[in-house]
PATI-947254 format. One line per field, with one value per atom (N, C-alpha, C): residue number from 1; chain; x, y, z negated. Coordinates in steps of 0.001 Angstrom, whole numbers. Each point is the difference from the previous one (the first is absolute). Layout:
N
mido	[NUM;...]
miza	[A;...]
xx	[X;...]
yy	[Y;...]
zz	[Z;...]
END
This chain:
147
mido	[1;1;1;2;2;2;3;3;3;4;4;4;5;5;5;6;6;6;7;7;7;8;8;8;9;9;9;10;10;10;11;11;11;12;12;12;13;13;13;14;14;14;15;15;15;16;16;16;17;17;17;18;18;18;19;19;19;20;20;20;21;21;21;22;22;22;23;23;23;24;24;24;25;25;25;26;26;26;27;27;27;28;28;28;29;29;29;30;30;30;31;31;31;32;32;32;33;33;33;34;34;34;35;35;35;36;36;36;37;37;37;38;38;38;39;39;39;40;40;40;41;41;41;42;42;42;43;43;43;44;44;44;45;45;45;46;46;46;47;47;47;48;48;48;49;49;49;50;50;50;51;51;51;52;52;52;53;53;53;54;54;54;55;55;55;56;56;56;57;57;57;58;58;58;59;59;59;60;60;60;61;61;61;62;62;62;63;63;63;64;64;64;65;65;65;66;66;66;67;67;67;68;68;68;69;69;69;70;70;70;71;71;71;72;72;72;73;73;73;74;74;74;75;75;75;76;76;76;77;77;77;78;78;78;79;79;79;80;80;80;81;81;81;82;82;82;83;83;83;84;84;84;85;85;85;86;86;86;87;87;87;88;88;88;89;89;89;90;90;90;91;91;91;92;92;92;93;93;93;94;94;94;95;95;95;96;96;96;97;97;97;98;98;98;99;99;99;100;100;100;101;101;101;102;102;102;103;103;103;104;104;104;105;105;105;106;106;106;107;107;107;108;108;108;109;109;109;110;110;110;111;111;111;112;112;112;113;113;113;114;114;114;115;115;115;116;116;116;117;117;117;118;118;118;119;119;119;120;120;120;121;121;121;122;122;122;123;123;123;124;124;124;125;125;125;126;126;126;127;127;127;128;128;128;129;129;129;130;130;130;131;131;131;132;132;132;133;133;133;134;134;134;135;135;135;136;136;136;137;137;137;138;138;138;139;139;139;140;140;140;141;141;141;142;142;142;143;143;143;144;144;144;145;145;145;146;146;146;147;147;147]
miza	[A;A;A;A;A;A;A;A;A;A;A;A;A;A;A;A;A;A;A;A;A;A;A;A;A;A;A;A;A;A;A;A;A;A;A;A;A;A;A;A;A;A;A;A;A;A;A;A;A;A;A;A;A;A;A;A;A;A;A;A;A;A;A;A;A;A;A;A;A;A;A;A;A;A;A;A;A;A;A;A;A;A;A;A;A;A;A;A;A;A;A;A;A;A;A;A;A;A;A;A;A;A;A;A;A;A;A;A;A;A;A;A;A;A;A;A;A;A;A;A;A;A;A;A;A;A;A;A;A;A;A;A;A;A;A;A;A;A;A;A;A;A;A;A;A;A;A;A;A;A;A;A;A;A;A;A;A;A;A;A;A;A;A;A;A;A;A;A;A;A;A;A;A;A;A;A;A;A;A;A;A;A;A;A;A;A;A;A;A;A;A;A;A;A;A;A;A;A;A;A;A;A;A;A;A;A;A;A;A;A;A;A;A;A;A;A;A;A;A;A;A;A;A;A;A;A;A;A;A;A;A;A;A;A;A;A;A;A;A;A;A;A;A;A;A;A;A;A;A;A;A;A;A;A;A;A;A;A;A;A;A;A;A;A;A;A;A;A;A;A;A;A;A;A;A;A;A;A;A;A;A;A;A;A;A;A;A;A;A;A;A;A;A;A;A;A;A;A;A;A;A;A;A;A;A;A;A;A;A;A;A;A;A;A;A;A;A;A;A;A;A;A;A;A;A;A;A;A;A;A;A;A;A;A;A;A;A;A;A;A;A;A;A;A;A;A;A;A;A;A;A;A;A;A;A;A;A;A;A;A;A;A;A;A;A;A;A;A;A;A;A;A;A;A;A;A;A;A;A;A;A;A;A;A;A;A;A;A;A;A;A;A;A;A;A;A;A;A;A;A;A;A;A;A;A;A;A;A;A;A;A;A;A;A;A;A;A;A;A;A;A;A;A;A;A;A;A;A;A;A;A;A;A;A;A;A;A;A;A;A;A]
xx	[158915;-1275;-976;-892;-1389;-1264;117;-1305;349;-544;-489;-503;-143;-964;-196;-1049;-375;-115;525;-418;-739;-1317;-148;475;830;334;1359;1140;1423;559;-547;88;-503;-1114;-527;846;236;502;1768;940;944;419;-1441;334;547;971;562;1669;-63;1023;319;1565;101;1563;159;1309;175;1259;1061;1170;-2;1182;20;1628;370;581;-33;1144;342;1366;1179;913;163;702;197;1459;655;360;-1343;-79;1411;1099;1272;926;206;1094;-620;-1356;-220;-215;237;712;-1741;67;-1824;274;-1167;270;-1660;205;-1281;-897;-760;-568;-1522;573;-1593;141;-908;-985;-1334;-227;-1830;-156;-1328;-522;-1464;-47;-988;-821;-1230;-1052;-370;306;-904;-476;-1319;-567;467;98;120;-935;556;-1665;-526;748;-797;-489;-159;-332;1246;-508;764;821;744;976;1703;733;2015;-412;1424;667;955;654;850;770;1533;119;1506;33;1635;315;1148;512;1656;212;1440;185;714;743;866;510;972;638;796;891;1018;630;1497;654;-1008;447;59;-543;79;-1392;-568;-1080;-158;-1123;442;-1718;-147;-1264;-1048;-669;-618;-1780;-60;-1479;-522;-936;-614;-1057;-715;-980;-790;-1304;-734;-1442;-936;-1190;-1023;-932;-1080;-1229;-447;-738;-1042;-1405;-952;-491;147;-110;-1168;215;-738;-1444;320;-1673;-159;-958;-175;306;1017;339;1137;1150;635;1134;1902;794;495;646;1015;1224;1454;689;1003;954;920;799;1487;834;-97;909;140;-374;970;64;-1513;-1023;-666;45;1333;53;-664;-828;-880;805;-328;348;-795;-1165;-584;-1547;-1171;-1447;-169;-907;-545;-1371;-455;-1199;-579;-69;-339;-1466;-558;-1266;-240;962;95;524;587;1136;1271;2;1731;-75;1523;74;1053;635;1341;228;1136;692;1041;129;1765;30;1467;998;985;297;1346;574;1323;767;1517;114;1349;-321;1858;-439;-602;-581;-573;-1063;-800;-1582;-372;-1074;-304;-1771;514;-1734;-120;-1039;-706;-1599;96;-1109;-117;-1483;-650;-753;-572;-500;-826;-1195;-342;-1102;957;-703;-728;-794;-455;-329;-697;-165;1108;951;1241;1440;-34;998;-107;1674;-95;1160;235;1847;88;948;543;1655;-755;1650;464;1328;355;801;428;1121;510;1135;677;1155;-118;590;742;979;780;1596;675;945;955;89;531;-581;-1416;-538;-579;52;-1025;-142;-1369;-66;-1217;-835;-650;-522;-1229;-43;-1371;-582;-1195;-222;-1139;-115;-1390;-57;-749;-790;-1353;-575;-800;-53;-1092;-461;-917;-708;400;268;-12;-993;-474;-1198;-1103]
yy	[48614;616;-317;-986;56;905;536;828;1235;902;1381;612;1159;1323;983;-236;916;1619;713;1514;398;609;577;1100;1192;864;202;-195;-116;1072;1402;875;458;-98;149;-749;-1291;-1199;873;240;293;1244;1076;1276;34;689;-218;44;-575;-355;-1307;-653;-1768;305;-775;-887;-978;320;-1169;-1200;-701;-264;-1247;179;-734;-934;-823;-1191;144;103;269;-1406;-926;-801;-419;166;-183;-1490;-859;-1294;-560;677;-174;-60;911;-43;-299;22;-458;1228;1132;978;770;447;309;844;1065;1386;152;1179;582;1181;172;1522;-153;662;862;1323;-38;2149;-248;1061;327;410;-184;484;692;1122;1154;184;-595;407;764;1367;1428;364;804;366;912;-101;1137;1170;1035;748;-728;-521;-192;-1776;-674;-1202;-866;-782;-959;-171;-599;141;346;905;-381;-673;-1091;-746;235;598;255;-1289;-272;-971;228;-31;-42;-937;304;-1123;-60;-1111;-1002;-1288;300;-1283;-392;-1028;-1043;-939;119;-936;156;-1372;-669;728;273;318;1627;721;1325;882;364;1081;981;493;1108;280;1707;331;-60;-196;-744;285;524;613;54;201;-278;840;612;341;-428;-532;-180;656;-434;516;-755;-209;-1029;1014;-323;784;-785;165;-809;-647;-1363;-1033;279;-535;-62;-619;-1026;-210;273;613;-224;-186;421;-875;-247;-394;81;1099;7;1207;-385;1199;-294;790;-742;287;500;969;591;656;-55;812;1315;838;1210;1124;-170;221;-94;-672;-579;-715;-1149;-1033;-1480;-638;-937;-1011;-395;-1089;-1677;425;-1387;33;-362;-35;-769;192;-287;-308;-1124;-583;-1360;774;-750;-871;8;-190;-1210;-924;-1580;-298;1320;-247;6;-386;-596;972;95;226;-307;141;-121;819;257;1667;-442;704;-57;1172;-32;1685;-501;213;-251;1211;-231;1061;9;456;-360;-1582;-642;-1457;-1057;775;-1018;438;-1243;-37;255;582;33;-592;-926;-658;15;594;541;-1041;-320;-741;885;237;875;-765;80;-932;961;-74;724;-1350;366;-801;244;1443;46;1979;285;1640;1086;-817;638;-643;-966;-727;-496;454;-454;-557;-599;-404;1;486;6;-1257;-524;-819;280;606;347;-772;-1009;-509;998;15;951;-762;-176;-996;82;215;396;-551;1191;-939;735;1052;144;75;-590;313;-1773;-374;-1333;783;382;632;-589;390;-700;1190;1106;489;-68;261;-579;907;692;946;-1;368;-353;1165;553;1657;-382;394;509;1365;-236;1506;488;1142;775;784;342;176;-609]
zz	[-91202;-316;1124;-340;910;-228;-470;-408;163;776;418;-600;56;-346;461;1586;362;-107;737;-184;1021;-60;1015;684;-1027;713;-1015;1313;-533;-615;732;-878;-1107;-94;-1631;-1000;347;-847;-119;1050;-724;-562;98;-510;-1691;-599;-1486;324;-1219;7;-944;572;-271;-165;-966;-283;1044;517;782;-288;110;-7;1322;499;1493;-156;286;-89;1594;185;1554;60;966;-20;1233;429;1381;-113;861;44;507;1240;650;-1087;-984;-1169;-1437;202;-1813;-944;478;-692;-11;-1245;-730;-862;280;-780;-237;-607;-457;-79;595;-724;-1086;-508;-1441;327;-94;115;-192;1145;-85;1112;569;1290;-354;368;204;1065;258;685;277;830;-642;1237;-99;1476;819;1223;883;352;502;436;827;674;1735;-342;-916;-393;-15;-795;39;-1629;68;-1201;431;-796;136;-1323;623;-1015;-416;-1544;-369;-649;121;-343;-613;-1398;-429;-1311;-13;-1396;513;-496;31;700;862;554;58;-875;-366;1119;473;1159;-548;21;38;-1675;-939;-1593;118;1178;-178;396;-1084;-102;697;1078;101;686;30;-190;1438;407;1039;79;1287;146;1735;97;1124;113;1645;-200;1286;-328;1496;-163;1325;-466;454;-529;-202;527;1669;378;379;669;-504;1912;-688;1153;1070;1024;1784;-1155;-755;-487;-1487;-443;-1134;-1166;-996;-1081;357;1297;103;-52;22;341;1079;216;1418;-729;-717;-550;622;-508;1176;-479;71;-724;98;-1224;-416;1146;1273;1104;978;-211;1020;1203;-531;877;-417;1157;-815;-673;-1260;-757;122;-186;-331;-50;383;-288;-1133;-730;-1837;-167;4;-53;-1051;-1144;-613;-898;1251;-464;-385;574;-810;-802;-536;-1381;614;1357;195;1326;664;1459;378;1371;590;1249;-458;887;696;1156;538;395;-263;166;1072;1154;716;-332;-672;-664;1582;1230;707;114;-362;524;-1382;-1366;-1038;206;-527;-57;-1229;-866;-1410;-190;-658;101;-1390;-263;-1640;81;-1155;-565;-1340;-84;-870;-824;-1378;-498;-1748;377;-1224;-949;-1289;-1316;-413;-691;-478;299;-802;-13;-256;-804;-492;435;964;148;1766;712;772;782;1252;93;1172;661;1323;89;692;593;1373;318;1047;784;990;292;1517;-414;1133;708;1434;678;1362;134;1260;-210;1238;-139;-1109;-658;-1144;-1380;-23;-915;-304;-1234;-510;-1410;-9;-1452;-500;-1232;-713;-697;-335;-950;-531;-1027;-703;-1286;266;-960;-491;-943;-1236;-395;363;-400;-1000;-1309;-1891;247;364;-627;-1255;154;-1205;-624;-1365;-370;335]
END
């Protein structure tokens, strides 16, 4: 995908709610799983957005139920977040005013480098590669607005 779509303000753009689905694939063994759900935008008092995030994740032929929560609080500039798990430990900065961005997470000894990428008003994709010494992963997820 070469073409962008600007947001000016990341939070307005992902307030709602979106259909997911993940594609998971451990580049070291081959071995690729999946999740489908939904992720929930909803506001905080104190600004910002939580992200609610659940469904199913499929590894190695076995289902099982799978959710997440972070919070999307509103960036050093403008239009931007400053993302951060459940907890309030920092995750990642969110800037998408060119349509696209790129994040790193040092997770211990893996690195997590996220590329962000928005299509359109209703459509957007995160690719994550996660890289250390027990980890070569691959995941790539896919957000539809709903309604």
């Amino acid at each position: 995908m070469d073409e962008y779509w600007p947001v000016s303000d990341v939070l307005l753009y992902l307030a709602g709610s979106w259909r997911v689905e993940r594609s998971v694939r451990d580049l070291t063994s081959g071995d690729a799983g999946a999740f489908t759900g939904a992720t929930d935008f909803r506001p905080l008092a104190e600004g910002g957005l939580l992200h609610l995030e659940s469904g199913t994740f499929t590894w190695q032929g076995v289902a099982r139920p799978a959710e997440r929560t972070l919070r999307f609080l509103p960036g050093p500039v403008p239009g931007t977040a400053d993302v951060r798990f459940a907890d309030g430990r920092p995750f990642h900065d969110l800037d998408l005013t060119t349509g696209r961005h790129t994040a790193d997470h040092p997770c211990s000894a893996d690195l997590y480098r996220g590329e962000f990428a928005v299509r359109d008003a209703d459509h957007w994709r995160t690719v994550w590669r996660v890289g250390g010494p027990a980890k070569d992963l691959l995941l790539t997820t896919d957000y539809a607005r709903v309604g």
